[in-house]
N, C-alpha and C positions, 0 to 999 in steps of 0.2 A: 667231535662227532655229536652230532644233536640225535638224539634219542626220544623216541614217544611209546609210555608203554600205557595199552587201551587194556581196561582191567574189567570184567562182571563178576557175577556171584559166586562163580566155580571160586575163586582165589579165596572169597570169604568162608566159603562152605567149610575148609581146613580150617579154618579156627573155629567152628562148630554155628555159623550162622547160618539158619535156614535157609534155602533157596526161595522157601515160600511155594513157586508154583510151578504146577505140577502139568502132564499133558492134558487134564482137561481142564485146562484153564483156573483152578482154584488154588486160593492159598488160605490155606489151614480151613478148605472145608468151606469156603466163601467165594463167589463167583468176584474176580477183579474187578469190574465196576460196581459190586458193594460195595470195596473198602480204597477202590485207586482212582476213583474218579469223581469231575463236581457234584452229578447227578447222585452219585451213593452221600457224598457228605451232603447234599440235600434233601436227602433221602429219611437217612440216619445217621445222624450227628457221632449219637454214642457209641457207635458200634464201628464208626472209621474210628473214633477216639479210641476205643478201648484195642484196636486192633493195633494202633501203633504202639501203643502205651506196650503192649505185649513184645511185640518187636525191639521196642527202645529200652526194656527190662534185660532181653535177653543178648542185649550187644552190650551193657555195661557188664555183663557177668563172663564175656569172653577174651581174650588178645588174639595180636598180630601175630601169626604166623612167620615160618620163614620166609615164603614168595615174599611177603611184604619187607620185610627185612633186609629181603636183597636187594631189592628198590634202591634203598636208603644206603647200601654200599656201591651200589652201581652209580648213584649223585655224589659218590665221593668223588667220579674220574670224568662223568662226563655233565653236559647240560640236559638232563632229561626231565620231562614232562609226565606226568600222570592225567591221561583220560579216562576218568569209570563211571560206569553206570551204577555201583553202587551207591548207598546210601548212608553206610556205614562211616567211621570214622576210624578205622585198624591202620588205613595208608599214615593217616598223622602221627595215631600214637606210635607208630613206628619209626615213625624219624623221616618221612617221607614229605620233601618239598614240590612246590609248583604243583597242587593236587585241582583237577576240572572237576568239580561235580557235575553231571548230566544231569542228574534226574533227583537234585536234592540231597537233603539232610537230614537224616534220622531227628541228629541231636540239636537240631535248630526250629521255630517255629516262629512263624510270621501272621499278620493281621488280617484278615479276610476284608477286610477295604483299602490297604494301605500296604502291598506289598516289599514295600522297602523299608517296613517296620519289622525287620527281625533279630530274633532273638534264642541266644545260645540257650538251651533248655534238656537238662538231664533227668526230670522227674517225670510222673504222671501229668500228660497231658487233659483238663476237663471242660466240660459246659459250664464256663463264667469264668473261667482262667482267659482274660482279656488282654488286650494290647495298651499304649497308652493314650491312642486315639478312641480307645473305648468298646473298641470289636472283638469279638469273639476272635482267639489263636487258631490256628489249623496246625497242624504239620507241612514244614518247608520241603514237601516233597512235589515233583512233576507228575500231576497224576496225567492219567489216559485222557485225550483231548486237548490239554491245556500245550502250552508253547515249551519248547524249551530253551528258557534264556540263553546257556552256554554255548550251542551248538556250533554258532558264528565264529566265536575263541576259537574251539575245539576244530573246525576247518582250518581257519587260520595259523594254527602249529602243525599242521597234518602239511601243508602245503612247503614247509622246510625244514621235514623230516627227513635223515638218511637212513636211520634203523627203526621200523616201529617192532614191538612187540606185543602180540595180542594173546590175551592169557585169562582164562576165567569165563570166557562168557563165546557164544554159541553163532555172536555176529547176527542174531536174526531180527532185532528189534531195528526199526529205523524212529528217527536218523541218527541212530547212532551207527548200525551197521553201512552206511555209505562211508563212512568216515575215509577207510585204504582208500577209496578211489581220489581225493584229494592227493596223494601221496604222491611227492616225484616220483619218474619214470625208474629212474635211479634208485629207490629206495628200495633198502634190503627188507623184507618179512620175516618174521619169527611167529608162528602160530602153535602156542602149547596150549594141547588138551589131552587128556587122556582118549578120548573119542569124538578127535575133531570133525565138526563137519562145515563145508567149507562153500559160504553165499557165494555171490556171481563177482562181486567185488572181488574177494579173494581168488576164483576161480580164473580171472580174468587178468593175476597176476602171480598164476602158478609159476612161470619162468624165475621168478625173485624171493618166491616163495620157500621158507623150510618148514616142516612140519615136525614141531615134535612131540611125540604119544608117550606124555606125562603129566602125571599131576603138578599142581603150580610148584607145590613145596618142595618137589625133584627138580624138575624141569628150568626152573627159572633159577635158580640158585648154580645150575649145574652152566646156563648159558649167560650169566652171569660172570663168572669165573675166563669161558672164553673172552667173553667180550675186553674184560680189564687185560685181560693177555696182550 
């Protein structure tokens, strides 16, 4: 059985990482295009810098949770996939193979001329910490406007799925929230959230749909368990 489990922030929230943004659009008190998009690092260098630096402090100081955990026993039985919008790095250190990133890397950072110049990066990100072509670093994240490399992959495994599981995240952002609709006709849904709410993609395939109203580190662990059954 081929398995795809679509992962967001809810899943990392359990191991104590911020969601960051909030209903009006700010994370920690900053409008998202200060600190997520080219226009803000053109803007102000330092203050996307120091914004992530804050982020990439506070993801070394936490772990993988259970959800993530169960991943990693669920790859013991079958061939399953990991697609998240996270940023974070809990899927790996939990033993968790075939991981998509959507939307970047906290713990990676790449050359503002030379995007295939990147580079694993666990410390303080700064102004003059350069590439080896000579350019200022950014953070290897997908900010607001820019493209997202993965996306195509990320169809691509959607397309011969039989069980996706979607867990952690709210389905609103595209294109990552189009993703189900690639999904054969045939494939089963699993949707955990504590307070799911459910886009047009998934509405559109309530018949195949389960819903279930728990948190990741109940919920996935508990469907988990059926699944190896």
């Amino acid at each position: 059985m081929k398995i795809t489990i679509l992962t967001g922030a809810g899943i990392s929230a359990e191991s104590g990482i911020k969601t960051f943004r909030d209903a009006y659009g700010l994370w920690e008190g900053h409008d998202v295009m200060e600190v997520a998009s080219p226009q803000g690092w053109n803007a102000n260098q330092d203050l996307v810098l120091d914004f992530y630096n804050q982020r990439r402090r506070q993801l070394l100081s936490v772990n993988p949770n259970q959800a993530h955990l169960s991943i990693s026993e669920l790859q013991q039985y079958f061939e399953a996939n990991i697609i998240t919008q996270n940023v974070d790095d809990l899927h790996e250190r939990a033993g968790n193979r075939n991981v998509i990133h959507l939307h970047g890397e906290l713990l990676k950072v790449r050359s503002i001329k030379d995007e295939t110049l990147v580079y694993k990066w666990d410390k303080d990100l700064n102004s003059g910490d350069t590439a080896e072509d000579g350019a200022q670093l950014r953070p290897h994240i997908v900010w607001f406007g820019e493209a997202v490399p993965m996306i195509s992959t990320a169809m691509e495994i959607m397309t011969t799925t039989e069980v996706c599981i979607v867990i952690g995240t709210s389905m609103q952002v595209y294109p990552a929230a189009s993703l189900t609709s690639y999904l054969p006709p045939s494939a089963k849904i699993y949707y955990i959230d504590p307070n799911p709410q459910l886009n047009y993609e998934l509405k559109s395939a309530v018949d195949r749909l389960t819903i279930i109203e728990k948190k990741a580190t109940i919920g996935l662990p508990e469907l988990v368990k059926e699944l190896i059954k």
